[in-house]
Every structure is written in structure tokens, then in C-alpha cells.
FIDREN-86007 format. One record per residue (C-alpha): x, y, z; residue in three letters; residue number from 1. Coordinates in nm, 2 decimals. Example, Ala and Ser with C-alpha at 12.3 -4.5 7.8 and 13.67 -1.06 7.14 Angstrom:
<pts>
+--------+--------+--------+-----+-----+
:      X :      Y :      Z :  aa :   i :
+--------+--------+--------+-----+-----+
:   1.23 :  -0.45 :   0.78 : ALA :   1 :
:   1.37 :  -0.11 :   0.71 : SER :   2 :
+--------+--------+--------+-----+-----+
</pts>
This chain:
<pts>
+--------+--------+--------+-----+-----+
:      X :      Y :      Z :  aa :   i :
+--------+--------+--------+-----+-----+
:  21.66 :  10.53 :   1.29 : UNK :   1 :
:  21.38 :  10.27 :   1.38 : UNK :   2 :
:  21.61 :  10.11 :   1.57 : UNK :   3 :
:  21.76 :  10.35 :   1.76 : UNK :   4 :
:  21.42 :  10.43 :   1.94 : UNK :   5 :
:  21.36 :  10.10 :   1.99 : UNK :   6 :
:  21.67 :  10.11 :   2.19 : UNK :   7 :
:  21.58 :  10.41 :   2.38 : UNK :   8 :
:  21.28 :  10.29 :   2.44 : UNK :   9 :
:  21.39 :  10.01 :   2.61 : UNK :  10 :
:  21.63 :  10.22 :   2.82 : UNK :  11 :
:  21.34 :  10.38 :   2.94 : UNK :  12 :
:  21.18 :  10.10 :   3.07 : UNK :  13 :
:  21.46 :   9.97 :   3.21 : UNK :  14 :
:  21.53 :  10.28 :   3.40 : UNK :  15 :
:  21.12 :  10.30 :   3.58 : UNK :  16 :
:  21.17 :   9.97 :   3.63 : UNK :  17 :
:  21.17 :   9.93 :   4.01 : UNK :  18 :
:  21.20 :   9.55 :   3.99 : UNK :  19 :
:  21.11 :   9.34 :   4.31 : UNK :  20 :
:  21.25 :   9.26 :   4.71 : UNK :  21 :
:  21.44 :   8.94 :   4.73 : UNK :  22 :
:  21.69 :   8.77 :   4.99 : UNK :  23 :
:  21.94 :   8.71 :   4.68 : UNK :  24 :
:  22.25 :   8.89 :   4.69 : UNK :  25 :
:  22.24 :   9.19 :   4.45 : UNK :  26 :
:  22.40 :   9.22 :   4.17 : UNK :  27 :
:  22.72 :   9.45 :   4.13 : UNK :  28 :
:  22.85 :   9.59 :   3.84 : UNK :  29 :
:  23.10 :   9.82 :   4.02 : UNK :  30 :
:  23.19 :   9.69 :   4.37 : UNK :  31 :
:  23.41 :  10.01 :   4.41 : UNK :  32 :
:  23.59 :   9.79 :   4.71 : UNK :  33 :
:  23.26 :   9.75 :   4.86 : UNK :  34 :
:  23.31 :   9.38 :   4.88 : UNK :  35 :
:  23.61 :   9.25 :   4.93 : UNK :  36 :
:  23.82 :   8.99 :   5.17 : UNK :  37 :
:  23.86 :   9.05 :   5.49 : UNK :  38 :
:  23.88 :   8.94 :   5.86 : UNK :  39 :
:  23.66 :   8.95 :   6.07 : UNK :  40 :
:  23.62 :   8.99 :   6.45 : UNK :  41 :
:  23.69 :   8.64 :   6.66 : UNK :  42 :
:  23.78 :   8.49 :   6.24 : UNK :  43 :
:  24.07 :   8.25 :   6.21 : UNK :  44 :
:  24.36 :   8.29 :   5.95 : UNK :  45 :
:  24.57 :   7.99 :   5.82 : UNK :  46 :
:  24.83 :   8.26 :   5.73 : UNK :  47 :
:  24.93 :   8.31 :   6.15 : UNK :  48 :
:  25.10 :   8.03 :   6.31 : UNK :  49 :
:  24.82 :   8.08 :   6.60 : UNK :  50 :
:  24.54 :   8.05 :   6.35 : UNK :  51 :
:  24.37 :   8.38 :   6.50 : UNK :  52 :
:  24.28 :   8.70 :   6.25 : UNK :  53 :
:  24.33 :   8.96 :   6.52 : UNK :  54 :
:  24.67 :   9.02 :   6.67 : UNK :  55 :
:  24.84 :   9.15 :   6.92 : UNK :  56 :
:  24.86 :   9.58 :   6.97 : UNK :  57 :
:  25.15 :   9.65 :   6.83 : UNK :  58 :
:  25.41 :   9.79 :   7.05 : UNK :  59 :
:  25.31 :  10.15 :   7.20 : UNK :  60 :
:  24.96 :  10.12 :   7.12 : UNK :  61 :
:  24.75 :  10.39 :   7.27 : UNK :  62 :
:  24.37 :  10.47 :   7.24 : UNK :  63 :
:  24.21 :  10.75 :   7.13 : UNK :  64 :
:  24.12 :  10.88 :   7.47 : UNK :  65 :
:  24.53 :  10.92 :   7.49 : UNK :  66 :
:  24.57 :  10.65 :   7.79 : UNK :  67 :
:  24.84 :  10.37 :   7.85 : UNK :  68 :
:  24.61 :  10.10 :   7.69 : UNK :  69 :
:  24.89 :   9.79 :   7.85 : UNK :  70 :
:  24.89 :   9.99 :   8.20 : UNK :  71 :
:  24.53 :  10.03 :   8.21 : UNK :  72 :
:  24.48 :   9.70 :   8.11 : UNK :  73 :
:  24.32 :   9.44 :   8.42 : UNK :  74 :
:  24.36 :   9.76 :   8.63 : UNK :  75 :
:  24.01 :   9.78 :   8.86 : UNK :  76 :
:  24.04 :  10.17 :   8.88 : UNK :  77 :
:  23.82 :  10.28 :   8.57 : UNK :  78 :
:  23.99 :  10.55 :   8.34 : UNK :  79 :
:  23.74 :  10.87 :   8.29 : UNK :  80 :
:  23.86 :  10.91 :   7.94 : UNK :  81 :
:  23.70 :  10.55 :   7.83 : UNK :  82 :
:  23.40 :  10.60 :   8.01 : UNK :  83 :
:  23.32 :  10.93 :   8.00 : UNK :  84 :
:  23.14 :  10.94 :   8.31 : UNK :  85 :
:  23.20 :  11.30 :   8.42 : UNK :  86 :
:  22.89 :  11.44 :   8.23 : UNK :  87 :
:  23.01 :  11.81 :   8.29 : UNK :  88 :
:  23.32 :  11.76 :   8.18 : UNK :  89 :
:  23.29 :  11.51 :   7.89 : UNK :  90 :
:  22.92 :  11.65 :   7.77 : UNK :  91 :
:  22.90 :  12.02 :   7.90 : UNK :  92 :
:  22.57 :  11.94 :   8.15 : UNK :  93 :
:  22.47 :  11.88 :   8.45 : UNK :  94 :
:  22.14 :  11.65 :   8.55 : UNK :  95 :
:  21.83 :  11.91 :   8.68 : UNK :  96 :
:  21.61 :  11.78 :   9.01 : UNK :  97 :
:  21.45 :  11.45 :   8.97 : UNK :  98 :
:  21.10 :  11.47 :   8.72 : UNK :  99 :
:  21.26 :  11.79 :   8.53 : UNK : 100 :
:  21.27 :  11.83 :   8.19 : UNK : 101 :
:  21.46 :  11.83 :   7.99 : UNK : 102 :
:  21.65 :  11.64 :   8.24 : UNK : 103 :
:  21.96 :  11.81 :   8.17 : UNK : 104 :
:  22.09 :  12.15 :   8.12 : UNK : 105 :
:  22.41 :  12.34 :   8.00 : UNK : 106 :
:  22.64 :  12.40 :   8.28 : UNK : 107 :
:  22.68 :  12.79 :   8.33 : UNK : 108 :
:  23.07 :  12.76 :   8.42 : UNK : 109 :
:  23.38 :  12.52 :   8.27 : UNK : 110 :
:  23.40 :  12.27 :   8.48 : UNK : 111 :
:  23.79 :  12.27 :   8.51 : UNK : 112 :
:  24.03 :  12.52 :   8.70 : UNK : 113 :
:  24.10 :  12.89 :   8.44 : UNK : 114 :
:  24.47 :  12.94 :   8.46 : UNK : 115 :
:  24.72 :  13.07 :   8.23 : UNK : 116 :
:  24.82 :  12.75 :   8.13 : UNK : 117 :
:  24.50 :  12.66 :   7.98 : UNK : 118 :
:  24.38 :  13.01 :   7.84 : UNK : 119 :
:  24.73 :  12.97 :   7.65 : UNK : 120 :
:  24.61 :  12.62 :   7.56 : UNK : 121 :
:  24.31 :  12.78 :   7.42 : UNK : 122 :
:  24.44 :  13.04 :   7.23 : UNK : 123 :
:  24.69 :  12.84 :   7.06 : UNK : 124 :
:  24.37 :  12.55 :   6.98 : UNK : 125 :
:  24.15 :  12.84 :   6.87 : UNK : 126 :
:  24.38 :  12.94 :   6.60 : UNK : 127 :
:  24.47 :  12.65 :   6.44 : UNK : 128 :
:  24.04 :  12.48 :   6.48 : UNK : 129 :
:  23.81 :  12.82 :   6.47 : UNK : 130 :
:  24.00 :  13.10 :   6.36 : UNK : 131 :
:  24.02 :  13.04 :   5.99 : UNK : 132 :
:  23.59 :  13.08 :   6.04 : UNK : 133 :
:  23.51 :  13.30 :   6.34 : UNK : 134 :
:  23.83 :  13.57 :   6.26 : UNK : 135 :
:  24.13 :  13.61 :   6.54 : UNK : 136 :
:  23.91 :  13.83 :   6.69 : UNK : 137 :
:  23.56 :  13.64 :   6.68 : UNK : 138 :
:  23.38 :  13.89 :   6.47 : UNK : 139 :
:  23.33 :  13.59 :   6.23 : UNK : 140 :
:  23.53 :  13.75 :   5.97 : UNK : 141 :
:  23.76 :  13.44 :   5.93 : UNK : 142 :
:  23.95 :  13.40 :   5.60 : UNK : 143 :
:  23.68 :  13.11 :   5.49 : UNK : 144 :
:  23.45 :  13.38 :   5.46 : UNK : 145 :
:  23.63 :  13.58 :   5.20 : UNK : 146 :
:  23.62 :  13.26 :   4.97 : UNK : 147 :
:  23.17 :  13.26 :   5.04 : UNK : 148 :
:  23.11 :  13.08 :   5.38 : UNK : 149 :
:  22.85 :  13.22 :   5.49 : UNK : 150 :
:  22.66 :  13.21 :   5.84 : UNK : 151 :
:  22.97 :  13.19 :   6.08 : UNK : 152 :
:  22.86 :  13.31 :   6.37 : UNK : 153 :
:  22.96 :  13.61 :   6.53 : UNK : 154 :
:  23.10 :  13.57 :   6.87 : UNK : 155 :
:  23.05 :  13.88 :   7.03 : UNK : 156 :
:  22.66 :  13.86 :   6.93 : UNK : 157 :
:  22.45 :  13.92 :   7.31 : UNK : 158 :
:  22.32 :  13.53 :   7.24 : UNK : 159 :
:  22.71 :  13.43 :   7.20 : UNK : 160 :
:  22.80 :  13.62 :   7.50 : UNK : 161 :
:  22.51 :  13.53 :   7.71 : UNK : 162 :
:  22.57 :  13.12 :   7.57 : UNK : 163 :
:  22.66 :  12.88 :   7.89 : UNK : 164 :
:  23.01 :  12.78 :   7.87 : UNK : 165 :
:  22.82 :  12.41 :   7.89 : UNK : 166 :
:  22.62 :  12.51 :   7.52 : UNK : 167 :
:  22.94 :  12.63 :   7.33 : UNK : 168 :
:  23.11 :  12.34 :   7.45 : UNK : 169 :
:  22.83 :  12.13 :   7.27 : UNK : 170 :
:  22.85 :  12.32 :   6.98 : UNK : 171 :
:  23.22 :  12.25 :   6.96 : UNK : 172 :
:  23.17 :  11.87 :   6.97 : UNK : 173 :
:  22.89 :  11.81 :   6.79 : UNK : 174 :
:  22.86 :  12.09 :   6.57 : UNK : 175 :
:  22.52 :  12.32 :   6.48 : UNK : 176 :
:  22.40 :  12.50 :   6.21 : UNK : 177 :
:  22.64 :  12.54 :   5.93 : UNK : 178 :
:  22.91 :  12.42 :   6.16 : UNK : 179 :
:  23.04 :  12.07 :   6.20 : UNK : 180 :
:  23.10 :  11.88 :   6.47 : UNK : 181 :
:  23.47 :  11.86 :   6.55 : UNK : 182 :
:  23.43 :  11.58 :   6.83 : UNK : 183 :
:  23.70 :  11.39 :   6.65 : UNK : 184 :
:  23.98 :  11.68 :   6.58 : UNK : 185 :
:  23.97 :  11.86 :   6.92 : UNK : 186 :
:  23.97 :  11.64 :   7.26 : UNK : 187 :
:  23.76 :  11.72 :   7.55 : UNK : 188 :
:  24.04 :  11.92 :   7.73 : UNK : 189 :
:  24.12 :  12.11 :   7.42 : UNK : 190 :
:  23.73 :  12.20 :   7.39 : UNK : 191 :
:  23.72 :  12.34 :   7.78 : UNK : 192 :
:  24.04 :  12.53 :   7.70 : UNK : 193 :
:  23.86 :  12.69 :   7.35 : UNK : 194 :
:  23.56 :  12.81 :   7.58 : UNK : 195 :
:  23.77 :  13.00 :   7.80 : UNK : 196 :
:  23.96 :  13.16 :   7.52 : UNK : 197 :
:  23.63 :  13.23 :   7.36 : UNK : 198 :
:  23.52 :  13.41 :   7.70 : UNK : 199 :
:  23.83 :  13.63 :   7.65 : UNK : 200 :
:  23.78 :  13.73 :   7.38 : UNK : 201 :
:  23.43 :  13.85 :   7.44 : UNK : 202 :
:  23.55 :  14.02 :   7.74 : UNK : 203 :
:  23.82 :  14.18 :   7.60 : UNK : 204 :
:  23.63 :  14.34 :   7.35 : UNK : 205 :
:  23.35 :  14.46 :   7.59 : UNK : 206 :
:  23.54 :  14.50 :   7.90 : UNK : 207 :
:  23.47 :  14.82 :   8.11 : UNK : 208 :
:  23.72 :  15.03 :   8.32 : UNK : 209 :
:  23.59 :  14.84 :   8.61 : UNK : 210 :
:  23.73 :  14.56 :   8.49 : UNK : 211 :
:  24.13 :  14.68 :   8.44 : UNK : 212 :
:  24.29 :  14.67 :   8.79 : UNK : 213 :
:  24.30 :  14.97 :   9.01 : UNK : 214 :
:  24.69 :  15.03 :   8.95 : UNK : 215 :
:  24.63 :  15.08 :   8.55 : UNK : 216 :
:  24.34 :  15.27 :   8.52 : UNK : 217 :
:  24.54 :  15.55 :   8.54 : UNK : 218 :
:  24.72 :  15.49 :   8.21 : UNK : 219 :
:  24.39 :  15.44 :   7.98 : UNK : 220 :
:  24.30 :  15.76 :   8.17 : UNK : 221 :
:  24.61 :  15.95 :   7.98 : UNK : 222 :
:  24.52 :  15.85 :   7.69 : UNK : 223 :
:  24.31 :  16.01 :   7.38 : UNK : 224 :
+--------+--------+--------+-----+-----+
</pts>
């Protein structure tokens, strides 16, 4: 019995023991593959007949940005999508007069053309990336929420409604609140395309009769 606290007393010690800073390697008991062989950048390998570690793209490589990576290569024209100069299209803002700050702000309006082709686009991304939170709809009433997420946000909230295009863009990419970022599922097209389905679905459920064109008001007229 002695010895049993003995031992436990020495576990104890062990344990507030917060030992000392030194430039020797530490010591691993599990490495859980946190060390192990590798190349590295520029590194030579005796197992290539060229004796480099990094090789050639395979065949059909293509970057994340989605471009030709052999056609762009050595071509002077710079590619948008690896530079991401276009700050309203790749960030959502647009720089304020010089000495402002912030220096930026949200821009009010998506910076590319709305057509059918990319509201369709939206719709379609918006289902498979938000709806399962925010609800088909955008009441926030998505099937997550029925398992306990809480605090999705409501879409058709005045501060959702009154949001720069620009801002929900943001949120999109880098996430806020209980929401992550989804920067690395949904490309910057695919985000612009969400915000306008976003805006119809906010306008669709708050729409006026001034809104419906002059040749159909007649039929909500007729109704009950």
C-alpha cells in the first residue's frame, strides 16, 4: 500500500514538472507520423535517374484557380485567377478616397453581369453549400438545425437584406460567427453567383406588386 503512494506520488511530480527550454530535439514517445522521411523542396533523390526530388506535373495538371498551368506557363499576359488582382471580384471591396479609413469598403453591387445563367448557377450552388443550414428558402430553418445547430442566420432579417452584396460575399469566403469559411469548397464565381441567388430569394419573399410586370398584375389581382 506504502508503495503504491509512493508511486503516485511521484506521478505527481512528474506531471507539475514543467522541466526547462533547450535547443535538443524533444523527445517523442508517439510520433503519430509527425516525423517521418520525406523530400523536400530543391532536395535530391538517388532513387530518379535525374537525381532531383521534385518531378515533373503529371500530364493534365491544372491549379486550383482552374487555369491551363502548361499554357499559362512563360506566357507574359498574367492570369487573374493566380493573382487575384481584381479586389471587387476576388475580395468583395473596393479601395475608399486616399487617407480613408478603413481604407476599404464592401462593394454595394456584384461586380459581374446578373443573367439567367448565373442566377441558375447560384441556385444550383446554394443548395448543395448553404441550404442544408439557411433552409431552401433562407429562413434559416435548414435540416442542420433540426439535429441542434444553432445561430444560422436568417436571411430575410432587415441587416441580411440591407448586407452589401460585397459583405455577404466575405462571409461566404471567410466565414463569421458560427459559420465557416468556405474559401476552399466554393470558387470565386460560384460565391458571386450565391449572392445573387441570395438577393432572390429575399426579394421574392418581400416583393411588392410593383415589382411583377405590368402584364401580370392582373392575375394576382384574381386571386383570393
Amino acid at each position: 500500500m506504502r508503495k503504491g503512494w509512493i508511486v503516485c506520488l511521484g506521478f505527481l511530480l512528474l506531471a507539475g514538472c514543467r522541466g526547462q527550454t533547450s535547443m535538443d530535439p524533444p523527445r517523442e514517445i508517439f510520433q503519430d507520423m509527425s516525423d517521418q522521411p520525406k523530400y523536400k523542396a530543391q532536395g535530391q533523390s538517388r532513387f530518379f535517374a535525374d537525381g532531383r526530388a521534385m518531378r515533373p506535373l503529371v500530364p493534365g495538371t491544372i491549379p486550383f484557380g482552374g487555369a491551363n498551368y502548361a499554357a499559362d506557363a512563360g506566357v507574359l499576359t498574367a492570369n487573374p485567377d493566380f493573382l487575384r488582382e481584381d479586389a471587387a471580384f476576388y475580395r468583395g471591396v473596393v479601395a475608399r478616397e486616399p487617407g480613408a479609413q478603413p481604407p476599404e469598403e464592401f462593394i454595394r453591387r456584384i461586380p459581374v453581369p446578373l443573367t439567367k445563367e448565373l442566377l441558375e448557377r447560384g441556385r444550383e450552388r446554394y443548395g448543395i453549400f448553404c441550404a442544408v443550414c439557411h433552409g431552401d428558402a433562407g429562413y434559416g430553418d435548414g435540416i442542420t438545425t433540426k439535429y441542434g445547430m444553432v445561430g444560422v442566420a436568417n436571411l430575410h432579417l432587415p441587416k441580411y437584406r440591407e448586407m452589401p452584396d460585397g459583405e455577404i460575399y466575405h462571409v461566404i469566403a471567410n466565414g463569421r460567427n458560427t459559420m465557416l469559411p468556405y474559401a476552399a469548397q466554393i470558387k470565386p464565381s460560384d460565391r458571386w453567383a450565391i449572392v445573387a441567388w441570395v438577393r432572390v430569394l429575399q426579394r421574392s419573399q418581400h416583393a411588392t406588386l410593383d415589382d411583377v410586370p405590368p402584364e401580370h398584375r392582373g392575375e394576382l389581382e384574381k386571386q383570393p
